[in-house]
C-alpha positions as CSV (number, residue, x, y, z in Angstrom):
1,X,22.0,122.3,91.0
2,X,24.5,119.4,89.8
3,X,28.1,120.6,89.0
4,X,29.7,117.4,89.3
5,X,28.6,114.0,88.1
6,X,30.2,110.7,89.0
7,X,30.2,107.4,86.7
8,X,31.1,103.6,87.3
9,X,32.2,102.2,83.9
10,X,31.8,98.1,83.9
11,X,28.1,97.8,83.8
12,X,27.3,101.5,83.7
13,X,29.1,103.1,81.2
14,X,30.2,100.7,79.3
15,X,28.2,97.3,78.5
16,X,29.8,93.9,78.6
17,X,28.8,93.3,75.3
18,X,30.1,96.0,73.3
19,X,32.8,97.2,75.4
20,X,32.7,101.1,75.3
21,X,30.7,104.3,75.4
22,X,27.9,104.1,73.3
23,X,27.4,106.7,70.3
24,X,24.4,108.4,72.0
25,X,25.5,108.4,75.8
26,X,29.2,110.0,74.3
27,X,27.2,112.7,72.8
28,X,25.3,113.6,76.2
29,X,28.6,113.5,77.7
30,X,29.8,116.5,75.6
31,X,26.8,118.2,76.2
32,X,27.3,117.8,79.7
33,X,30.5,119.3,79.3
34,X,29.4,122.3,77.3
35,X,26.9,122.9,80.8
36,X,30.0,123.0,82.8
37,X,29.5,120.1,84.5
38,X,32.4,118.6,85.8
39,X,32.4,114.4,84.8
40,X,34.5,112.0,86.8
41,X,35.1,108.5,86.6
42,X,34.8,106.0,89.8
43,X,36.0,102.5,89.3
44,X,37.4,99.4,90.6
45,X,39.9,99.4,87.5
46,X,43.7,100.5,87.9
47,X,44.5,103.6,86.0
48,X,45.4,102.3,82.6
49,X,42.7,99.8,82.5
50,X,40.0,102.9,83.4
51,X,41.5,105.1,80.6
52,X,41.3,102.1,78.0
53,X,38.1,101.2,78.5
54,X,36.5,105.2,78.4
55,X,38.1,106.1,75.2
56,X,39.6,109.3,74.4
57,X,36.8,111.1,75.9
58,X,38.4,114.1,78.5
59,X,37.4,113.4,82.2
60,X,37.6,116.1,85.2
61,X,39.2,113.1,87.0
62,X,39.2,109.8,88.1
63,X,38.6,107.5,91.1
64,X,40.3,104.2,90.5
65,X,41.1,100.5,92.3
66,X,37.7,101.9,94.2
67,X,38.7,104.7,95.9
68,X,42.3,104.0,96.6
69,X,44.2,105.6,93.5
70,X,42.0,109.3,92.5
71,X,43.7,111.7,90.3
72,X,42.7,115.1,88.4
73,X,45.2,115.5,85.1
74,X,48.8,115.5,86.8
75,X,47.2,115.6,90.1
76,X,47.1,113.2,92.9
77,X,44.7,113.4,95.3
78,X,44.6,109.6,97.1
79,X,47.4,107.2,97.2
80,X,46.5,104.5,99.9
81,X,47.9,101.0,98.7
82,X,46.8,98.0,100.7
83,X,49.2,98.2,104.1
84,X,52.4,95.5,104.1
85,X,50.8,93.7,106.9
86,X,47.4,93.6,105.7
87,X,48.9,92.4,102.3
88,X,50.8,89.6,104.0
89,X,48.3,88.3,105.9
90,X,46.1,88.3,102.0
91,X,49.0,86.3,100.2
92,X,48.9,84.2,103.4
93,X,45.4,82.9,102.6
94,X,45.3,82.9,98.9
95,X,48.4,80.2,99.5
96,X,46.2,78.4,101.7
97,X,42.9,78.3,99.3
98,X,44.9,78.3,95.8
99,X,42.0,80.8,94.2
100,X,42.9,82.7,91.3
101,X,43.4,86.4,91.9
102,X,44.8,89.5,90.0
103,X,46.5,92.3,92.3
104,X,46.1,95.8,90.8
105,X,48.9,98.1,91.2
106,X,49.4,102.1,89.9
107,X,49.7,101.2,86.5
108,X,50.1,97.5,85.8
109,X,48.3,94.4,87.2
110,X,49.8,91.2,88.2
111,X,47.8,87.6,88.2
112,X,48.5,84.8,90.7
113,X,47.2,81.0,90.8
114,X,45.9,81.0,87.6
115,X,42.9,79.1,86.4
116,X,40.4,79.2,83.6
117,X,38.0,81.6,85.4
118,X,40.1,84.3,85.0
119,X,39.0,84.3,80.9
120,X,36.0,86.2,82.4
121,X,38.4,89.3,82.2
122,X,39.0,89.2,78.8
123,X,35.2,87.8,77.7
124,X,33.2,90.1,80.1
125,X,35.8,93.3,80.5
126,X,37.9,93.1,77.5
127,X,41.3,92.9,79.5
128,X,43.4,90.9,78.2
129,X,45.1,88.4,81.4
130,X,47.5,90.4,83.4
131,X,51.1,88.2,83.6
132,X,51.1,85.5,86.0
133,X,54.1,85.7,89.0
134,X,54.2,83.8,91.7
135,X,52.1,84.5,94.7
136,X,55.1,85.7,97.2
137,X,56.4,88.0,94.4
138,X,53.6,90.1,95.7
139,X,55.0,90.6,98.9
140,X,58.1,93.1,98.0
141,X,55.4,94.8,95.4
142,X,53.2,97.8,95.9
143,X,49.2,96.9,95.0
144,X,46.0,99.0,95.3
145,X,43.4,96.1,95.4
146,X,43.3,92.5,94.6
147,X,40.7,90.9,92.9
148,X,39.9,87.5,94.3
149,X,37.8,84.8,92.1
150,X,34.8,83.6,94.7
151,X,31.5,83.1,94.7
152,X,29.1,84.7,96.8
153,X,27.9,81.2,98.4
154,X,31.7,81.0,98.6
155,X,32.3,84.6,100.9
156,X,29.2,83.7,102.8
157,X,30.6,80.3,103.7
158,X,33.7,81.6,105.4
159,X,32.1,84.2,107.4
160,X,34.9,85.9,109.6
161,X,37.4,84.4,107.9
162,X,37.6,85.6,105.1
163,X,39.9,88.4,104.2
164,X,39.7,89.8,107.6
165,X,40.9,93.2,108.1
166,X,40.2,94.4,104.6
167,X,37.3,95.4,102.7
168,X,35.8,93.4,100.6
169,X,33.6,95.0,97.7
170,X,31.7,92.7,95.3
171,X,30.0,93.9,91.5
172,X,30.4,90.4,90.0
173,X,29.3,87.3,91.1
174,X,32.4,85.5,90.2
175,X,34.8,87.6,92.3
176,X,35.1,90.5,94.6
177,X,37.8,93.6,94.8
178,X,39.4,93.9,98.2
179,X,41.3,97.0,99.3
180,X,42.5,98.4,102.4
181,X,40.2,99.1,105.6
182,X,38.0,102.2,104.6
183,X,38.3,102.2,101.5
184,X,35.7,102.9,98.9
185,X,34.3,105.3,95.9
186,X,32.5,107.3,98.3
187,X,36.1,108.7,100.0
188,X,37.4,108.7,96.1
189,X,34.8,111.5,95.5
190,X,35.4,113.6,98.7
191,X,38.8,113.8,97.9
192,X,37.7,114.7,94.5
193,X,35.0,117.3,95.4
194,X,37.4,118.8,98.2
195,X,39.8,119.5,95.0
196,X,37.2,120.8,93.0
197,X,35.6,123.2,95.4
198,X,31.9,121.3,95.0
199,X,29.8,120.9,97.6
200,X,28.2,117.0,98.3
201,X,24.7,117.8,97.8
202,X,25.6,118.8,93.9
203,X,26.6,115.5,92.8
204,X,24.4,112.9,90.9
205,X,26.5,109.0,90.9
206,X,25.9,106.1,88.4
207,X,26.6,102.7,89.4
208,X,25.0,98.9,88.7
209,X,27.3,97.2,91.2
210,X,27.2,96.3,95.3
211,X,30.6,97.9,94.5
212,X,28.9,101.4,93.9
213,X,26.2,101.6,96.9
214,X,28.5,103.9,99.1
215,X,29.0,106.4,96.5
216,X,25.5,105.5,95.5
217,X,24.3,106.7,99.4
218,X,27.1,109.2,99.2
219,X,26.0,111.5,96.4
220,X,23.5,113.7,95.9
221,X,21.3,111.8,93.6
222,X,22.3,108.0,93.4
223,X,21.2,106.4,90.3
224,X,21.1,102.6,89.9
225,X,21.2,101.1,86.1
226,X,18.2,99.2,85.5
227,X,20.8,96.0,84.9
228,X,21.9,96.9,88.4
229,X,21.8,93.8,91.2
230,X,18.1,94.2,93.2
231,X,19.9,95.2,96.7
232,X,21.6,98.5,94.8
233,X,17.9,99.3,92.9
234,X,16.4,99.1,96.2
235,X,18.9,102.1,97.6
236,X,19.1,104.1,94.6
237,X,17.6,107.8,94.6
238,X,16.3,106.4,90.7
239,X,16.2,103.7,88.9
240,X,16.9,103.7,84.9
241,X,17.2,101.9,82.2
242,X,20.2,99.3,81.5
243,X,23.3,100.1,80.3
244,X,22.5,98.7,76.8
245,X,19.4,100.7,77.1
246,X,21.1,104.2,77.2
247,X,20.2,104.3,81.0
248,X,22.6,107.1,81.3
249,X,20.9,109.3,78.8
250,X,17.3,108.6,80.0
251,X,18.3,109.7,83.8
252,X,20.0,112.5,82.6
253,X,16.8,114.3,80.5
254,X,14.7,112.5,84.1
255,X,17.0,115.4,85.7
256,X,16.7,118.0,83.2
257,X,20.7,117.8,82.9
258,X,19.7,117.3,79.4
């Protein structure tokens, strides 16, 4: 039996083109709700950025910067910024490469080495351009994950080196989220079930990105969108439709949640 059900939002819940909850997957949602089923968020977005984008709608909780930052109302259950070391030694190579990245902290993002790929946030996520400081501002700040503008040709070209000693998660082909070692959405929901008092084996996860597989394998029933990348289709419990499709809906009445 599912108690407890676990959403990405960028690509999952809400599309890139219309940039929230659609009508008819906000309605299940309720429904949901009115079942007792307990709804949580996982995402690599900071807090504010999460709550934005999902509306006034009430969520159980949230999993944010992926996995780092997870809350339940006035409740924190993780708080594990990126180490000062391991945050040197990442402003010590973005000085060397000069790519564009944002650093996500609790509530507020900061941009450094700007360049015009970063209009992807505000084209493909609706966020607006966090402010631009410079780069060794970031060392006497407090961040969650940084989100580093590279391509996948680009990670697989510098092999070991690069961003040693972190994790690097990607759900976009344009950049990737990098948090502390051991990170990831999958601890985000133990800490979440542990506070909840539900059992891993009653949990059902929605993702589209490379960024989601761990909670993916993690949960009870992993289900890939059908715009999901190949390599998390090919690990999902189910595929279903896209995001612009409803996918949500048509897993959940798969399930008999609905």
């Amino acid at each position: 039996m599912i108690k407890a059900i676990f959403f990405d939002i960028d690509g999952t819940l809400v599309s890139f083109k219309a940039h929230r909850i659609s009508p008819a997957v906000l309605d299940g949602l309720y429904r949901l709700r009115e079942k007792g089923i307990k709804l949580f968020i996982a995402t690599g977005r900071q807090r504010e950025a999460a709550e934005g984008a999902v509306g006034v709608f009430p969520f159980d909780g949230y999993i944010t910067v992926s996995g780092q930052f997870c809350f339940a109302g006035d409740a924190v259950l993780r708080d594990n910024p990126i180490p000062p070391d391991r945050a040197a030694q990442l402003i010590g190579l973005l000085e060397r490469t000069g790519s564009p990245c944002v650093f996500l902290e609790g509530m507020e993002s900061r941009t450094v080495n700007p360049d015009a790929r970063l209009e992807l946030f505000p084209e493909q996520l609706n966020i607006p351009i966090p402010p631009v400081v410079p780069l060794r501002e970031m060392l006497e700040r407090k961040f969650y994950q940084a989100v580093a503008f590279c391509t996948r040709e680009e990670q697989q070209a510098a092999g070991e080196d690069f961003f040693p000693g972190l994790d690097v998660l990607r759900w976009h082909p344009a950049f990737v989220d990098i948090v502390a070692p051991g990170g990831g959405k999958d601890l985000g929901m133990d800490v979440i079930l542990d506070h909840f008092g539900i059992d891993l084996s009653e949990t059902m996860a929605f993702g589209d990105g490379e960024n989601d597989l761990p909670m993916l394998r993690h949960a009870g029933i992993g289900v890939a969108m059908g715009n999901a990348e190949q390599m998390v289709k090919d690990e999902a419990g189910y595929v279903t439709g896209s995001v612009d499709e409803d996918g949500i809906l048509t897993a959940l009445e798969h399930f008999e949640l609905l």
